[in-house]
C-alpha positions in Angstrom: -4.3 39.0 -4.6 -1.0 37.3 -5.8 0.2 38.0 -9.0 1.1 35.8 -11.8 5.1 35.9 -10.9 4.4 35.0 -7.5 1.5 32.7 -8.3 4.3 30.4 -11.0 6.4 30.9 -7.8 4.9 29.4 -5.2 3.3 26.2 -7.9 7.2 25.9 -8.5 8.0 25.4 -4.9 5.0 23.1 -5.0 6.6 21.1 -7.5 10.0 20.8 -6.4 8.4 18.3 -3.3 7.6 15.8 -6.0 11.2 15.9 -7.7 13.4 12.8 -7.5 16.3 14.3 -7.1 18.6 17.4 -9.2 18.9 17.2 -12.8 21.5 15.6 -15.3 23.1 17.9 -17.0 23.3 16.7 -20.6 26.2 19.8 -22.3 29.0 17.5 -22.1 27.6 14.2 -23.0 28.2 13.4 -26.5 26.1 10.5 -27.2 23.4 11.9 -29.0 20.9 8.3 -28.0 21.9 9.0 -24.9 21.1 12.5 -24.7 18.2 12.0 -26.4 17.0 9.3 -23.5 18.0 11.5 -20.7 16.1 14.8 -21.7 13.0 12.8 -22.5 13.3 10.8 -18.8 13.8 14.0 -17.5 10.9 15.6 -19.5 8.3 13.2 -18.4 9.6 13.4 -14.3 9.4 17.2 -14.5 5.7 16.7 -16.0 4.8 14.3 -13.4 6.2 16.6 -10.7 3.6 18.9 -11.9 0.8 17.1 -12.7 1.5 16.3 -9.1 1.2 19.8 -7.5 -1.5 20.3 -9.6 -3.4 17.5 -8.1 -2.8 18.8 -4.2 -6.2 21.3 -5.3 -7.9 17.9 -4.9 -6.6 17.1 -1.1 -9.1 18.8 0.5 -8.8 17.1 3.9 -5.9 18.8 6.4 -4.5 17.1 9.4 -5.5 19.1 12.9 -4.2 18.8 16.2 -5.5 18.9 19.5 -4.6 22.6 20.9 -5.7 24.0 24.3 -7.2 27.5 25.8 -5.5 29.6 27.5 -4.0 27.6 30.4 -5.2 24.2 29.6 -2.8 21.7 29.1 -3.6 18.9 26.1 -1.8 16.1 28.4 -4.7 16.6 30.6 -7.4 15.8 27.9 -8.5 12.2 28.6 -10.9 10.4 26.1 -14.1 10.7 28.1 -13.6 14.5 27.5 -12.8 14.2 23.7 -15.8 12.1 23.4 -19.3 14.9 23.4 -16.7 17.2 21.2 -16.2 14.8 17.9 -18.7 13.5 15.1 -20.3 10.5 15.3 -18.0 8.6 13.0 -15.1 9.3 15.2 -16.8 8.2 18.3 -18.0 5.2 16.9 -14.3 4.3 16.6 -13.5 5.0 20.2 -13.7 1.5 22.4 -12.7 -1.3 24.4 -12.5 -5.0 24.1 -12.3 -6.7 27.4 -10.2 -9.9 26.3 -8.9 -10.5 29.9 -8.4 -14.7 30.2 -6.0 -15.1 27.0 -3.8 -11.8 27.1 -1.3 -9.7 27.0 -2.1 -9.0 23.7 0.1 -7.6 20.5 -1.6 -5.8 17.8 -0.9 -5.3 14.1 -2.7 -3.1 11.3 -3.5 -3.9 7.6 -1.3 -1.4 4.8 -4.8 0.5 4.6 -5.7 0.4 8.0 -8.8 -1.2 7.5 -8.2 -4.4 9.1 -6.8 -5.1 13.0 -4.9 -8.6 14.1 -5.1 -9.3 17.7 -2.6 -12.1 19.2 -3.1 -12.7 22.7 0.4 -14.2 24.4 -2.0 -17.9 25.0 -2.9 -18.7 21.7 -6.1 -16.7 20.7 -5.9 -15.0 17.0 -8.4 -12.9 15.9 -8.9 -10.4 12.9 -11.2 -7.9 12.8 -12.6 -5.3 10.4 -12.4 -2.4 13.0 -14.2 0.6 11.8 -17.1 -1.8 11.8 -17.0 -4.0 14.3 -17.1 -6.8 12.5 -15.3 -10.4 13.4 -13.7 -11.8 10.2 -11.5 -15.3 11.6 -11.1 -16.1 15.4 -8.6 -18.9 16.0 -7.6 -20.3 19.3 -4.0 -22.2 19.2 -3.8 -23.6 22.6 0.1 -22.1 22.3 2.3 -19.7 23.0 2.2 -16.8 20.7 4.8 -14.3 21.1 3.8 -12.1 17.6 1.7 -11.6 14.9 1.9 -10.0 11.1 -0.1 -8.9 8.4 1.6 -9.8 4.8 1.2 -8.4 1.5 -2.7 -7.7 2.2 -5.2 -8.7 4.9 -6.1 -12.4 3.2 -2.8 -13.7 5.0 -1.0 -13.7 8.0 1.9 -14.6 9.9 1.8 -15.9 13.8 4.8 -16.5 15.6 4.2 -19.6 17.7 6.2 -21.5 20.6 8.3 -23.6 18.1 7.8 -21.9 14.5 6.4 -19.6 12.4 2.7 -20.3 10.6 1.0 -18.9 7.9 -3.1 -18.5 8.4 -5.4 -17.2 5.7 -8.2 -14.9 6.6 -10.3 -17.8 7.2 -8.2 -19.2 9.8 -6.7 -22.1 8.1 -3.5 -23.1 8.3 -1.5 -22.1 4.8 2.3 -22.8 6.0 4.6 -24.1 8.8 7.7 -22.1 8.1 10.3 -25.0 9.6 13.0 -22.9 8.5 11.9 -20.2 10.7 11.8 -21.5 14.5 11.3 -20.1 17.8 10.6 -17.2 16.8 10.1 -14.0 18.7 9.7 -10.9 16.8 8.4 -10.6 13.1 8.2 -8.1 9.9 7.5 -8.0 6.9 8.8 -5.9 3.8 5.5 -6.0 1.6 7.9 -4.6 -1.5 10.4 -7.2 -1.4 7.5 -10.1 -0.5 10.4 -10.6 2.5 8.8 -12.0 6.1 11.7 -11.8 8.6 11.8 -13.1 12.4 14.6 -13.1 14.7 14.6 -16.1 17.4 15.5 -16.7 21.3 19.2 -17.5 20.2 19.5 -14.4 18.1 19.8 -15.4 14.5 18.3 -13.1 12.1 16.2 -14.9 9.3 14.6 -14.1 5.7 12.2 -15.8 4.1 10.6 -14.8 0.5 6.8 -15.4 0.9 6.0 -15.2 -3.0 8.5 -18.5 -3.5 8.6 -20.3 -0.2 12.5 -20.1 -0.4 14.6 -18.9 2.1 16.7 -15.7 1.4 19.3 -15.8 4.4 19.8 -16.9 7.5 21.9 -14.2 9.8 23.4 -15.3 13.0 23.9 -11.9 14.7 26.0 -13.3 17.3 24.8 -10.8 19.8 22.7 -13.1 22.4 18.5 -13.9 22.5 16.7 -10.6 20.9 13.0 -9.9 20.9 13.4 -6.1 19.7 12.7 -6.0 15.6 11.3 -3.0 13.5 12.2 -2.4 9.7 13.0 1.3 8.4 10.0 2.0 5.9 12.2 3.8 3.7 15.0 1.9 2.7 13.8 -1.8 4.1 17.0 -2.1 6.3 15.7 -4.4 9.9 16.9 -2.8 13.1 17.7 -4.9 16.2 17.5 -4.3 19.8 19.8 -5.9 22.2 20.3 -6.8 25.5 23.5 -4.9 25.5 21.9 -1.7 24.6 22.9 -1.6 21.0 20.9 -1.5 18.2 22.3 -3.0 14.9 20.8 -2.7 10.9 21.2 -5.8 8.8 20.2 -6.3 5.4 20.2 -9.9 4.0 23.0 -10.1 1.8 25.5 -9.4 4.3 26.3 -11.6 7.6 27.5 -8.6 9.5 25.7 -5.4 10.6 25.8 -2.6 8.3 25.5 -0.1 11.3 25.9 -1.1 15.1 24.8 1.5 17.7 25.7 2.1 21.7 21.9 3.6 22.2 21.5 2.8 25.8 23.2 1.7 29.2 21.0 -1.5 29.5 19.4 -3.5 27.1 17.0 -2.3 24.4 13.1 -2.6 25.2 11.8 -1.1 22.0 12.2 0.9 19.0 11.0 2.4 15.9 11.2 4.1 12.7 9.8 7.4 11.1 8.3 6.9 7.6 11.2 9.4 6.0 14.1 6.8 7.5 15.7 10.1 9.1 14.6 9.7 12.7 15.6 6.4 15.5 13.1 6.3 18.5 14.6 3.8 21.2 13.8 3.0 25.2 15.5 0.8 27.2 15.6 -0.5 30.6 17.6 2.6 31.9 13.6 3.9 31.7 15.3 6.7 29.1 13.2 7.7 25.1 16.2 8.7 23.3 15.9 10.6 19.8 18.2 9.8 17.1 19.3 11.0 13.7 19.6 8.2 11.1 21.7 10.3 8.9 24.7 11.3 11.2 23.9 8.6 14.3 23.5 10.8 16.9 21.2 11.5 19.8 19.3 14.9 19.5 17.1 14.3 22.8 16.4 12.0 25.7 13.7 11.9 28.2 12.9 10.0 30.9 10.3 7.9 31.7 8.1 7.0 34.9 9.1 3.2 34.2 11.1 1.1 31.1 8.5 1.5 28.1 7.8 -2.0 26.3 6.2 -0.4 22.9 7.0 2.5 20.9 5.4 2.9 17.5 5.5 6.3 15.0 2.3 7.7 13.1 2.5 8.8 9.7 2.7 12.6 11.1 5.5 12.1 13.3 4.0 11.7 16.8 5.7 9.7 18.6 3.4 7.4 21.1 5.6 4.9 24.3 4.1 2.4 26.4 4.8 2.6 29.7 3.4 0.3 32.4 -0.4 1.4 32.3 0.1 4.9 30.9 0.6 5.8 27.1 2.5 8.8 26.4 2.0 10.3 22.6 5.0 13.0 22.1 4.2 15.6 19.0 7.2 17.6 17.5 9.8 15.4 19.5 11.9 15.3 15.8 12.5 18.9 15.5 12.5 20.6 19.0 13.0 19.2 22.7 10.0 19.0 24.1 8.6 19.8 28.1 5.4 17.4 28.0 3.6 14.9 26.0 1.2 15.9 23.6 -1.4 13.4 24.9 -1.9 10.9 28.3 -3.9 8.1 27.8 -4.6 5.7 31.4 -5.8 1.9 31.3 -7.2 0.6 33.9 -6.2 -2.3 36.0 -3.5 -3.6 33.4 -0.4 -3.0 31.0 0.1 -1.5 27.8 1.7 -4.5 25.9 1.7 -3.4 21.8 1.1 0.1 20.5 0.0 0.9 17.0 -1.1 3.7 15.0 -3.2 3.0 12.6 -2.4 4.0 9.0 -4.8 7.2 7.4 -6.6 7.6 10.9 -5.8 9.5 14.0 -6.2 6.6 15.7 -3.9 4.5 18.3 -4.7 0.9 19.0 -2.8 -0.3 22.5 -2.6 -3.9 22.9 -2.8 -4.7 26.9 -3.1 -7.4 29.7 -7.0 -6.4 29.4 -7.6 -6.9 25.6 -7.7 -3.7 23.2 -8.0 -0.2 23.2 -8.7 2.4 20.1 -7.8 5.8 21.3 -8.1 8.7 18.9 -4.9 10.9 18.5 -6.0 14.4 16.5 -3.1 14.3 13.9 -1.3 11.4 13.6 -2.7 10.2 10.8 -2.4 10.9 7.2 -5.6 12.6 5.7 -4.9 12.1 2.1 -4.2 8.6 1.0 -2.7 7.4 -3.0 -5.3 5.1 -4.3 -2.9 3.0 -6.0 -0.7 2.5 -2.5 -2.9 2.0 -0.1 -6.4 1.9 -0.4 -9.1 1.5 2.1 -12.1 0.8 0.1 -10.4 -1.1 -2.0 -12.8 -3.4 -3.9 -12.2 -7.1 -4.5 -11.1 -7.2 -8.3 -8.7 -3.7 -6.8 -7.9 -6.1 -4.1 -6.2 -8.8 -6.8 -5.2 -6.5 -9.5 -2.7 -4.9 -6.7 -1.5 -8.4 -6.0 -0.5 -8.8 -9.4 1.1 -5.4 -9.6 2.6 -5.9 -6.4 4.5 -9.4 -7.7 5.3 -7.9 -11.0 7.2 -4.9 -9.3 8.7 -7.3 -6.5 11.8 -5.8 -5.7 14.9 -8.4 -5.1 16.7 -8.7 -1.8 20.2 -7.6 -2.9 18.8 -4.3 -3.7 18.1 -3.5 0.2 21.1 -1.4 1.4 21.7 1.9 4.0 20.7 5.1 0.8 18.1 3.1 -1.8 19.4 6.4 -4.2 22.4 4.8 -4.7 20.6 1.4 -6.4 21.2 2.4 -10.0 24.0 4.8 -10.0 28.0 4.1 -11.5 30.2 2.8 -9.0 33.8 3.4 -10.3 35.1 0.5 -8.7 32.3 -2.0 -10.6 34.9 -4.1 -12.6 37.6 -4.4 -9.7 34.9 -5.2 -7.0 33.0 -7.6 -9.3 36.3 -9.7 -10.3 36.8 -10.1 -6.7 33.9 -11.7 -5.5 33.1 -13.6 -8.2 35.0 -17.0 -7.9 34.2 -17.5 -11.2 36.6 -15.0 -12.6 39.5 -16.4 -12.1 41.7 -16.2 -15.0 41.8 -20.3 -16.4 45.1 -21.5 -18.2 45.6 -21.2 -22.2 44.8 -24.9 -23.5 47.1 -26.5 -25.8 45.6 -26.8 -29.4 48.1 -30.4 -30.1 46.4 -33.3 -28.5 49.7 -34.9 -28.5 52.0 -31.6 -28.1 55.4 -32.5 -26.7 55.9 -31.0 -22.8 57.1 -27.9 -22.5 60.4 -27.1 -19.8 58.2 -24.8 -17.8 56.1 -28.0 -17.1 58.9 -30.9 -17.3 61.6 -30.4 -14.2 64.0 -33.2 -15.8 64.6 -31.6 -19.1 64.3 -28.2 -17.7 67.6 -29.2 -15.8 69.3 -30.2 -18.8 68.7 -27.2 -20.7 69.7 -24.9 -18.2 73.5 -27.4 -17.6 73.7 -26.6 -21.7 73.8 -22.9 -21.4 77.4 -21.4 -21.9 79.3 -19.7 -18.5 78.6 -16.2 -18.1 82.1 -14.5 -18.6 
């Protein structure tokens, strides 16, 4: 049994995961309002941390992961042998959709996982409930459609067409053309900032705020045609792959990279993000699945692979799943320790991993192929606890638009995005120097003259200027 020293110790270690950073320390301010505010915010964030802690009792789910016996390998585990071993439920979530005439197809998850968006590369949309089964819109566009995203909840949705970017609702109607956003071939979309971004054949980088219909920016990265777009979940910042094997970061209210990295020796292929912003995942055409640190921009591992991967994609957990030709490879642990083998294999038949997903609060993985769609269940990847008021999956529909409101009401603006989000709110020393300079409107404007009909002065008459300076006596 613990005792009550060691019990307040480990709740305290509980409670310092919920902390937003270290104290202020309050001694040497003399403001007594301002002391006063500063020990009550930090009151009320040390009592939420808490309450916090208190509340993991309630998490009674744990994530599991698939472990072997004695020799067995868990690479060599295939689904057919996963399937007598797992409830109902799970199995039930374990298929195939042959969608072989209109594919390849790319894939895309709701924020609660509860919805799937199939885009097959000839024009047929479709979304789905996929937990059960259910067909909610099916479109067919008779065009090219190179991608497709979910916005700020599953009612909307963005398709990137041949010439420009539309806007469907969930009942398949056309909302939008976005004419500001034209052939397009990758898209994303930062649900806190209301932001859909797409980056075209000619490689400029565009914004566009889907709560106003107005355009935020439109970058032209100067870098050649790119197809390879993810955004960091943490601080917002977009990440490009290019042909030249560098991956750039961009945030709208700058026209030139914030960061620009030499990842690979050929171009980029794919890329992605871990939910803590710390961890880079890249392949390229060199067939290479390099590991990088966000923080300090270097490479911690690289593996090959049998051929270039097209898709990479990054559960909630960490594992790390690649695409590779008709073969999906999931990686566990890959962030912290170089790893011998996959975690996981997963073979299609007869066709080509084109899109891979996981989906959010499941240990599931869709892969988006030449064939249709595949569910594959990953033991976890997922997150077993979910926040009610982020993401919800049996969200109701008065839930459903109370979010929405909340959602606009905390819409944060674009000139927020930058590299460390800590920073937004903090005292730059430089604030009056840097604002004078880039405001035009600072400039300092000349004193007026209170006479309307005020003689000129010399400064501003050269003639009489002249004549006072000939009167001046000869210096001896």
């Amino acid at each position: 049994a613990m005792s009550g020293s060691d019990e307040e110790e480990s709740f305290r270690k509980e409670a310092k995961k919920f902390e937003r950073g270290p104290r202020v320390n309050t001694k040497r301010i003399k403001d007594r309002k301002l002391k006063g505010t500063l020990k009550k915010q930090q009151y009320l964030a040390q009592k939420a941390a808490n309450e916090a802690a208190k509340a993991q009792i309630l998490l009674t789910e744990q994530a599991g992961y698939l472990e072997g016996e004695g020799l067995e390998k868990t690479a060599d585990f295939s689904q057919r042998d996963l399937l007598p071993h797992v409830d109902l439920q799970t199995a039930s979530k374990m298929f195939d959709l042959v969608l072989d005439e209109l594919g390849p197809y790319t894939i895309d998850y709701s924020h609660n996982g509860k919805e799937l968006l199939l885009c097959g590369k000839r024009g047929h949309v479709a979304m789905i409930n996929w937990t059960s089964k259910k067909l909610i819109t099916e479109i067919y566009l008779n065009e090219t459609c190179k991608d497709v995203k979910f916005l700020h909840n599953f009612t909307f949705f963005a398709v990137a067409q041949k010439k420009y970017t539309y806007i469907y609702d969930s009942k398949g109607a056309e909302i939008h053309r976005l004419n500001d956003m034209t052939t397009p071939t990758c898209l994303d979309f930062l649900r806190h900032h209301f932001l859909l971004v797409s980056v075209n054949d000619v490689g400029s980088l565009k914004y566009q705020d889907t709560s106003t219909g107005a355009p935020v920016a439109n970058i032209f990265t100067q870098l050649g045609p790119c197809n390879v777009l993810r955004q960091n979940p943490w601080n917002s910042i977009i990440n490009l792959g290019h042909k030249n094997g560098t991956v750039t970061m961009w945030s709208p209210s700058t026209n030139e990279p914030l960061v620009k990295m030499q990842c690979h020796a050929s171009s980029v292929t794919s890329l992605g993000v871990d939910a803590t912003g710390k961890y880079l995942v890249t392949t390229g055409r060199d067939s290479r699945l390099k590991i990088w640190d966000v923080r300090t921009y270097k490479e911690l591992y690289s593996y090959f692979t049998p051929i270039p991967a097209s898709s990479v994609d990054i559960s909630q957990r960490g594992v790390v799943s690649v695409g590779c030709g008709n073969t999906v490879h999931m990686w566990k642990n890959c962030f912290t320790e170089e790893q011998s083998e996959p975690y996981m294999r997963h073979r299609l038949t007869r066709s080509n991993a084109e899109s891979v997903r996981f989906c959010p609060f499941e240990d599931f993985l869709g892969v988006g192929h030449s064939s249709g769609f595949s569910s594959v269940v990953v033991p976890g990847s997922g997150e077993p606890n979910f926040d009610s008021y982020s993401a919800n999956p049996y969200q109701t529909r008065k839930q459903q638009e109370e979010a929405e409101v909340q959602a606009l009401l905390d819409k944060i603006q674009p000139e927020m995005i930058q590299l460390d989000p800590n920073s937004v709110g903090s005292i730059s020393r430089n604030a009056p120097a840097q604002r004078n300079m880039s405001n035009p409107y600072n400039k300092p404007k000349p004193l007026p003259n209170k006479r309307k009909n005020a003689p000129p002065t010399p400064e501003s008459n050269p003639a009489k200027r002249s004549k006072i300076e000939s009167k001046q006596p000869e210096d001896l």
